[in-house]
Chimera marker file (.cmm) of the C-alpha trace (Angstrom):
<marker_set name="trace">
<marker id="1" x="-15.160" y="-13.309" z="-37.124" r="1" g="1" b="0" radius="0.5"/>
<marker id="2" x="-17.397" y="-10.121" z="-37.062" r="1" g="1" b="0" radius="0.5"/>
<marker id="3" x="-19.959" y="-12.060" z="-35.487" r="1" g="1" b="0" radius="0.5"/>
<marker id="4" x="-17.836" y="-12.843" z="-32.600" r="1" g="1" b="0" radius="0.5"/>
<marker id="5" x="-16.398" y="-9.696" z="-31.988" r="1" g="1" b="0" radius="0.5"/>
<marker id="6" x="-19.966" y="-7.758" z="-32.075" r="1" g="1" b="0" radius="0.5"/>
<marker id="7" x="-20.666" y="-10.534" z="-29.356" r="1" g="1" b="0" radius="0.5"/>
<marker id="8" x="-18.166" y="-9.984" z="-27.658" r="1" g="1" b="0" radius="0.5"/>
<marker id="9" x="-18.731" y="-6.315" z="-27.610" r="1" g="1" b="0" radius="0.5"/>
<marker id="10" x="-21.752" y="-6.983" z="-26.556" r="1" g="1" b="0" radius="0.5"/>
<marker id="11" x="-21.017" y="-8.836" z="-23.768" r="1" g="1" b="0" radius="0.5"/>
<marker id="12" x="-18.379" y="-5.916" z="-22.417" r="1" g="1" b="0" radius="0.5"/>
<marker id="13" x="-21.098" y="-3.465" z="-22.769" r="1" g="1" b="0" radius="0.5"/>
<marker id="14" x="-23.802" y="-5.703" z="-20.841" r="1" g="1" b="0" radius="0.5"/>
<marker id="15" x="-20.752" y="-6.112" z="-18.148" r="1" g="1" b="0" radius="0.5"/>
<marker id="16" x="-20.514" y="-2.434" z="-17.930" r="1" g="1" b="0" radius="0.5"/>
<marker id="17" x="-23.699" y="-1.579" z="-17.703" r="1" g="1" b="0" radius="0.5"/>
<marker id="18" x="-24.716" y="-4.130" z="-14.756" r="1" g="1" b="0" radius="0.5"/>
<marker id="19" x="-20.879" y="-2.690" z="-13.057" r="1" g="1" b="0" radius="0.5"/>
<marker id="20" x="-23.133" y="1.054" z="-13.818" r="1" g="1" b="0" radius="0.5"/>
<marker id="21" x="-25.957" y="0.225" z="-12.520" r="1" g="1" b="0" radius="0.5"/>
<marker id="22" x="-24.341" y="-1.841" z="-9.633" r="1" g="1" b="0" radius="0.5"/>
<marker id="23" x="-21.807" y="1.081" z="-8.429" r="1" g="1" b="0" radius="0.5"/>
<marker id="24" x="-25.257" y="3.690" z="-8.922" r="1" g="1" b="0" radius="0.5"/>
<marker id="25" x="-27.188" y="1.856" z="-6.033" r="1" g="1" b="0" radius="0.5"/>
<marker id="26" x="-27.500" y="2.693" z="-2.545" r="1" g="1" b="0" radius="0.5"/>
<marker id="27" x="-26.001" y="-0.105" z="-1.611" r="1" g="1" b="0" radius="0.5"/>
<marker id="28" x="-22.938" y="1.190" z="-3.167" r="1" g="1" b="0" radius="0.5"/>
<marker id="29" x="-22.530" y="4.175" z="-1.639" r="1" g="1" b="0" radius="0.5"/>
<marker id="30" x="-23.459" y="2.875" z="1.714" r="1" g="1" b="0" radius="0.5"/>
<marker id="31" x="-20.443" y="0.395" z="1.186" r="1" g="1" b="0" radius="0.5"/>
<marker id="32" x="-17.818" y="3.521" z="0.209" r="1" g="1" b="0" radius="0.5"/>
<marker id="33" x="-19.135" y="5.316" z="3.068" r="1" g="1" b="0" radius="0.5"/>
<marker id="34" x="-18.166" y="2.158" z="5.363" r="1" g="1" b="0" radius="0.5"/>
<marker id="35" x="-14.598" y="1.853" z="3.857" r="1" g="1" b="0" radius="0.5"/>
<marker id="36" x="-13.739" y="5.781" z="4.369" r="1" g="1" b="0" radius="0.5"/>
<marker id="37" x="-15.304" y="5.259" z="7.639" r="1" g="1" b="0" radius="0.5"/>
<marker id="38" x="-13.019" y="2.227" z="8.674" r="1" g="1" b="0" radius="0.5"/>
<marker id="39" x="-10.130" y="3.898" z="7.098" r="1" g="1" b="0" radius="0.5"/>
<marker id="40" x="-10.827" y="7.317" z="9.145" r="1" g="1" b="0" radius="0.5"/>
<marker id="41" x="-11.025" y="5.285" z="12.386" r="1" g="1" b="0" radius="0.5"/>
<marker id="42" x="-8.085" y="3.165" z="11.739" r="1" g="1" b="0" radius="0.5"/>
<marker id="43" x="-5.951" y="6.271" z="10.354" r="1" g="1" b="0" radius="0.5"/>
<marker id="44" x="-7.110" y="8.177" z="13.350" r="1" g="1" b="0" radius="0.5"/>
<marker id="45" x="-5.721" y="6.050" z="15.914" r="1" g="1" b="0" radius="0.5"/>
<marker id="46" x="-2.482" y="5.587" z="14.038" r="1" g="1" b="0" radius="0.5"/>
<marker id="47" x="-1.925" y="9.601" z="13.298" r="1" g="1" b="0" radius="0.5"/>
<marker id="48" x="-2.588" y="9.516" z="9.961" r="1" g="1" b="0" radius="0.5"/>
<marker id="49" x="0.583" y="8.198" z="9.258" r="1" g="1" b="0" radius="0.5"/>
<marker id="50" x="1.805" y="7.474" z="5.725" r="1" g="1" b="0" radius="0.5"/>
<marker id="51" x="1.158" y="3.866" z="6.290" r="1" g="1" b="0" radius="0.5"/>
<marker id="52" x="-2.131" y="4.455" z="6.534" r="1" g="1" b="0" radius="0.5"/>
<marker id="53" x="-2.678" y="6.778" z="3.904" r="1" g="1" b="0" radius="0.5"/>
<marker id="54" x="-0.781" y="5.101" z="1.130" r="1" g="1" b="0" radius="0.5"/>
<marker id="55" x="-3.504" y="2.401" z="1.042" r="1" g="1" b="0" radius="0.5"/>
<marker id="56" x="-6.523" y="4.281" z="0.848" r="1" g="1" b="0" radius="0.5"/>
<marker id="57" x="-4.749" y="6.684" z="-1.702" r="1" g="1" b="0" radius="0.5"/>
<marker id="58" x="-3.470" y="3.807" z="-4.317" r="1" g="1" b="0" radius="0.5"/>
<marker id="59" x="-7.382" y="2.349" z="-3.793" r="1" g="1" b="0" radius="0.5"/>
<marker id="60" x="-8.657" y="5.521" z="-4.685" r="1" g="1" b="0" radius="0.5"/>
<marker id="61" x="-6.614" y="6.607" z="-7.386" r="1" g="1" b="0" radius="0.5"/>
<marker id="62" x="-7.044" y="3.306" z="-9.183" r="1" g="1" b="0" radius="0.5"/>
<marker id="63" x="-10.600" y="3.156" z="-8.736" r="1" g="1" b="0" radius="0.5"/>
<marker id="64" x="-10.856" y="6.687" z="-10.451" r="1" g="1" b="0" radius="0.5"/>
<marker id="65" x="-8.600" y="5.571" z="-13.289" r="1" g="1" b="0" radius="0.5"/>
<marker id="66" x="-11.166" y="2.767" z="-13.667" r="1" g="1" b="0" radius="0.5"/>
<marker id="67" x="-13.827" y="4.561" z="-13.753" r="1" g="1" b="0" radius="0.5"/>
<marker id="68" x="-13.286" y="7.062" z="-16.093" r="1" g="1" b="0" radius="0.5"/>
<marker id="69" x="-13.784" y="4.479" z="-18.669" r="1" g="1" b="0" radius="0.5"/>
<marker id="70" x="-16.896" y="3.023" z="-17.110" r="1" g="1" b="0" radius="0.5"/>
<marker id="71" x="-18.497" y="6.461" z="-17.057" r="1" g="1" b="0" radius="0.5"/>
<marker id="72" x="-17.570" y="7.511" z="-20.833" r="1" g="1" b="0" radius="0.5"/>
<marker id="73" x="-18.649" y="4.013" z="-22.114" r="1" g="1" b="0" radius="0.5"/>
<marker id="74" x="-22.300" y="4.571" z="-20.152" r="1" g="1" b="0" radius="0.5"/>
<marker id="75" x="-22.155" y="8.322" z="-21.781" r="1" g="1" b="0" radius="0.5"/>
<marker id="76" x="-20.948" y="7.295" z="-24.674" r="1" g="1" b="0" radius="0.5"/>
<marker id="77" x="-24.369" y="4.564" z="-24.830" r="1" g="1" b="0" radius="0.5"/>
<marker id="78" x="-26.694" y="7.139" z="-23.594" r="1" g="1" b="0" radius="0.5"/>
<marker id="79" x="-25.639" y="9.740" z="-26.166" r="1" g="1" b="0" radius="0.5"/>
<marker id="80" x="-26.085" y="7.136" z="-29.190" r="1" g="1" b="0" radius="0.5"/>
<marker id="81" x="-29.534" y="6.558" z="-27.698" r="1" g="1" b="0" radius="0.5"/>
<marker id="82" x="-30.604" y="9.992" z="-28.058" r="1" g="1" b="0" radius="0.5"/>
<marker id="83" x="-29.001" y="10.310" z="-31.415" r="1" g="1" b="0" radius="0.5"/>
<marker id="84" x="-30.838" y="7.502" z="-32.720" r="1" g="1" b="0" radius="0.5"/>
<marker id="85" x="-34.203" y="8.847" z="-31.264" r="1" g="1" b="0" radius="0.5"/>
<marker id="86" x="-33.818" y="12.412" z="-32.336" r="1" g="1" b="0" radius="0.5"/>
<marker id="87" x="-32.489" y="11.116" z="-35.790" r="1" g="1" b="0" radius="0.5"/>
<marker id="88" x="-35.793" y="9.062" z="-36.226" r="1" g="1" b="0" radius="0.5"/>
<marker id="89" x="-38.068" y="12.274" z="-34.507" r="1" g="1" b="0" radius="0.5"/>
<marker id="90" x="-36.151" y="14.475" z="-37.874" r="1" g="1" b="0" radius="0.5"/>
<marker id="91" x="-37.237" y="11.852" z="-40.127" r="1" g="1" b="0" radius="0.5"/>
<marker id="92" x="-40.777" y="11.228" z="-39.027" r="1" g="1" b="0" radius="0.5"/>
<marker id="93" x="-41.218" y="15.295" z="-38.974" r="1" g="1" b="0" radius="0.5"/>
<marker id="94" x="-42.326" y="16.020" z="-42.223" r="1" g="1" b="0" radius="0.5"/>
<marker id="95" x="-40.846" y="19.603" z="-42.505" r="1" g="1" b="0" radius="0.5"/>
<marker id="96" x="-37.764" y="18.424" z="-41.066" r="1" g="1" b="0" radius="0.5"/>
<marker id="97" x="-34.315" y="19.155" z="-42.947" r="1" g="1" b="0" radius="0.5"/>
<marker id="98" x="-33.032" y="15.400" z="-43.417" r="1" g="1" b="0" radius="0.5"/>
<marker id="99" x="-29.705" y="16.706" z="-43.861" r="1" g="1" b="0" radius="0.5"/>
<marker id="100" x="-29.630" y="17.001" z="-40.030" r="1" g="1" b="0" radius="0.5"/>
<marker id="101" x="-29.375" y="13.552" z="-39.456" r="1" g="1" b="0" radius="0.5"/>
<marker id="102" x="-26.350" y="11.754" z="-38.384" r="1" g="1" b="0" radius="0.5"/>
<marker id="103" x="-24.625" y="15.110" z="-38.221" r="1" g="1" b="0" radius="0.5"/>
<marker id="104" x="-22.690" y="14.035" z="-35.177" r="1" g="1" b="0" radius="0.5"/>
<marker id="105" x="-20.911" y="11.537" z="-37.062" r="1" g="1" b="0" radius="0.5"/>
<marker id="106" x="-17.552" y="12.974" z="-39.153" r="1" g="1" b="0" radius="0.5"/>
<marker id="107" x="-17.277" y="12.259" z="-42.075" r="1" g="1" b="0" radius="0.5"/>
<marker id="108" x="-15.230" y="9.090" z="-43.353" r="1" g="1" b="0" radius="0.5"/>
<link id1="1" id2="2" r="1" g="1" b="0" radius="0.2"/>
<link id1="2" id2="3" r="1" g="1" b="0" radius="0.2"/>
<link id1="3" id2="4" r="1" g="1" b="0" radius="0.2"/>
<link id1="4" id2="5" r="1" g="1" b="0" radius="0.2"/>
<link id1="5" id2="6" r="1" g="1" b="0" radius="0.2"/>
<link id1="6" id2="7" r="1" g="1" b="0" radius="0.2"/>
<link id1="7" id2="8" r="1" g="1" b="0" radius="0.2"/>
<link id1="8" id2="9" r="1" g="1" b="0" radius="0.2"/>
<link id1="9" id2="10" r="1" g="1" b="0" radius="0.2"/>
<link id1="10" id2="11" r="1" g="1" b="0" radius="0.2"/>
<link id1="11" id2="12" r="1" g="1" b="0" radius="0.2"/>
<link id1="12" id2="13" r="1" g="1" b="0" radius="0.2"/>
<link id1="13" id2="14" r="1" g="1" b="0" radius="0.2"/>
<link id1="14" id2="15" r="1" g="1" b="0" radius="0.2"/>
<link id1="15" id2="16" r="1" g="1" b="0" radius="0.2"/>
<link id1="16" id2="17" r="1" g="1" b="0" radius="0.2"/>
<link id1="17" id2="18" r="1" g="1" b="0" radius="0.2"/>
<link id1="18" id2="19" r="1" g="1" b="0" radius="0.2"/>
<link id1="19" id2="20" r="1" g="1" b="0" radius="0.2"/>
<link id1="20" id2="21" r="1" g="1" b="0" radius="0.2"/>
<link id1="21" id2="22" r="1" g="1" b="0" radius="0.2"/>
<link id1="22" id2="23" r="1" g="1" b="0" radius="0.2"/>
<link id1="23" id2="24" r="1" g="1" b="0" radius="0.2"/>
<link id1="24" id2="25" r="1" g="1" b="0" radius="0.2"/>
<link id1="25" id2="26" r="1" g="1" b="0" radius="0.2"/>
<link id1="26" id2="27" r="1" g="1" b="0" radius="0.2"/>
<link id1="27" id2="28" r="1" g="1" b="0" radius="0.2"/>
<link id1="28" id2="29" r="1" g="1" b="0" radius="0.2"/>
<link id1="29" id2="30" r="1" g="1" b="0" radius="0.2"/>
<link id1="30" id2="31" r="1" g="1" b="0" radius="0.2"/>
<link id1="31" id2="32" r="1" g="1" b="0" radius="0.2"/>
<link id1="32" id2="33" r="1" g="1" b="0" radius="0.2"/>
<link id1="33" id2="34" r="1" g="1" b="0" radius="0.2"/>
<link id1="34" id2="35" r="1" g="1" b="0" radius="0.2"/>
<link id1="35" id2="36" r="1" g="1" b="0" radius="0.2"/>
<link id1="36" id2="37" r="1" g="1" b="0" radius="0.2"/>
<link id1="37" id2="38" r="1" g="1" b="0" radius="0.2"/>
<link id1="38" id2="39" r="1" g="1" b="0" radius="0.2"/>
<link id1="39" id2="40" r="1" g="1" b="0" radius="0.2"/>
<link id1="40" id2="41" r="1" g="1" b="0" radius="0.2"/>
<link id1="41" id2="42" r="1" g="1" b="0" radius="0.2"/>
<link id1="42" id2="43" r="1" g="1" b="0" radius="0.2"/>
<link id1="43" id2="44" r="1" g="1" b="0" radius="0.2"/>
<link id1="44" id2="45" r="1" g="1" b="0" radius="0.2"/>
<link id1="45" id2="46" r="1" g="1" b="0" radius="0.2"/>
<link id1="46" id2="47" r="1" g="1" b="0" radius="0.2"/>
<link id1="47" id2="48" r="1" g="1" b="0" radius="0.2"/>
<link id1="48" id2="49" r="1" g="1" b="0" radius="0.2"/>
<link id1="49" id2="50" r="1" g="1" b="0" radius="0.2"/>
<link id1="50" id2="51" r="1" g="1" b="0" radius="0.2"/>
<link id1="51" id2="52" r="1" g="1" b="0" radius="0.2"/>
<link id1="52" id2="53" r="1" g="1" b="0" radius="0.2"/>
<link id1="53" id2="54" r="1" g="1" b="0" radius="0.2"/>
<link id1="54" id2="55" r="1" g="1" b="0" radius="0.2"/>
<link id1="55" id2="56" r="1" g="1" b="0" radius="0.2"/>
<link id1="56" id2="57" r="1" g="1" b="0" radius="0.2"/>
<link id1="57" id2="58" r="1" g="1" b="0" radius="0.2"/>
<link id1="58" id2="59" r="1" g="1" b="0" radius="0.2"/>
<link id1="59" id2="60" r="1" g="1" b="0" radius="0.2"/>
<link id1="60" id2="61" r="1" g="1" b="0" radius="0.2"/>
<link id1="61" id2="62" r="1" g="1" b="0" radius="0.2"/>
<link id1="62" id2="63" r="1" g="1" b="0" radius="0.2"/>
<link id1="63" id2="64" r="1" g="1" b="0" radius="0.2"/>
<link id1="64" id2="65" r="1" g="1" b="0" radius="0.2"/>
<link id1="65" id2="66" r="1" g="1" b="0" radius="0.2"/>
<link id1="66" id2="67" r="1" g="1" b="0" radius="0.2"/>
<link id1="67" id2="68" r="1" g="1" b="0" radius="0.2"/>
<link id1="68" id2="69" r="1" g="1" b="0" radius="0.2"/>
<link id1="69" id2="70" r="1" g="1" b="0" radius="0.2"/>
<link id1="70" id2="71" r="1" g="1" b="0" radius="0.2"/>
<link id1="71" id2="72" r="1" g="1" b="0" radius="0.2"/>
<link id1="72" id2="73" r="1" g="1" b="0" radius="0.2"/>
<link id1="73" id2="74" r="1" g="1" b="0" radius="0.2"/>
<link id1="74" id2="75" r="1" g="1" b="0" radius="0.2"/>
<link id1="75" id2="76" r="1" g="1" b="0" radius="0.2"/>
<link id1="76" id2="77" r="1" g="1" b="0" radius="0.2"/>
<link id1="77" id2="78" r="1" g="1" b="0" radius="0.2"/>
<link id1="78" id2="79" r="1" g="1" b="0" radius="0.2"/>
<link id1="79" id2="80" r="1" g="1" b="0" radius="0.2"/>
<link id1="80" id2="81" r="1" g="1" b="0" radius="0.2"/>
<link id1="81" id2="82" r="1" g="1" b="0" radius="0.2"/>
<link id1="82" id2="83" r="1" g="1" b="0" radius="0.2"/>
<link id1="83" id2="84" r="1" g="1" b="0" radius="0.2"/>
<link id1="84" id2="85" r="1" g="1" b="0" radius="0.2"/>
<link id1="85" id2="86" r="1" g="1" b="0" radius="0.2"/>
<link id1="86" id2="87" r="1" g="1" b="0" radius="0.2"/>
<link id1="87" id2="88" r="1" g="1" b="0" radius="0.2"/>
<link id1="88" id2="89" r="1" g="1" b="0" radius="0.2"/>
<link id1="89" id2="90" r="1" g="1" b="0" radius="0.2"/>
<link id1="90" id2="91" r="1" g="1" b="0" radius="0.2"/>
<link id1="91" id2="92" r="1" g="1" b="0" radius="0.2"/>
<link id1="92" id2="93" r="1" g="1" b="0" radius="0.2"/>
<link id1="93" id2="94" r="1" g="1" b="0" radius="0.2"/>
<link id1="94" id2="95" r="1" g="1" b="0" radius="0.2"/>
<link id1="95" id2="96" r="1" g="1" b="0" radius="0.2"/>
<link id1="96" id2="97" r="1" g="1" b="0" radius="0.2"/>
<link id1="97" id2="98" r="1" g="1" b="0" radius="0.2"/>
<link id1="98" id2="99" r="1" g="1" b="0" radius="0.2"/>
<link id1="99" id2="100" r="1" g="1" b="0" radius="0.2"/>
<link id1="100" id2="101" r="1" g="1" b="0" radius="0.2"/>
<link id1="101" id2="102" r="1" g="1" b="0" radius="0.2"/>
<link id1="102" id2="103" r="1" g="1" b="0" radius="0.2"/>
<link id1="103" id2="104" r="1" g="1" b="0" radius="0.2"/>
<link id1="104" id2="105" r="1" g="1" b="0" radius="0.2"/>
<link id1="105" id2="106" r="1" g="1" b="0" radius="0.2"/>
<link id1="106" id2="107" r="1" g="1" b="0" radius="0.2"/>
<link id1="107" id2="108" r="1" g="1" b="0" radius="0.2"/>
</marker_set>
């Protein structure tokens, strides 16, 4: 049962990561420059009525909700990352105070 739930863990973190790395490209923001473009035109020649803006509001306010989450899970890696390395630079260090390690993590 553990097994399968670090996998599938695993598997939502290697989803996220390829949607972070996906959403970080060019190509991305070249695409979200295109939609606000089409929306501007099409708004424009209908007054920016509330028809129009309803759409592109709901889109973005969802897609902020969602990422939220995307962007604290990729923080959330990064800053284990550079736990783990500074934690191993403190215990290679031979002058080092071990009791420094893992501070980050309450305790239980």
């Amino acid at each position: 049962m553990v097994a399968e739930s670090l996998s599938h863990t695993s598997r939502v973190s290697k989803g996220l990561h390829r949607i972070t790395d996906a959403l970080g490209s060019p190509w991305a923001l070249a695409a979200a420059c295109t939609i606000v473009l089409a929306w501007f035109v099409v708004a424009s020649t209908m007054n920016f009525s509330e028809k129009v803006q309803l759409p592109i509001n709901t889109f973005t306010t969802i897609v902020t909700f969602i990422f939220v989450f995307v962007l604290q899970h990729t923080q959330n890696v990064n800053e284990e990352a550079l736990q783990a390395k500074l934690d191993e630079i403190i215990r290679c260090l031979p002058d080092a105070d071990d009791a420094l390690r893992g501070i980050e993590k309450p305790d239980a």
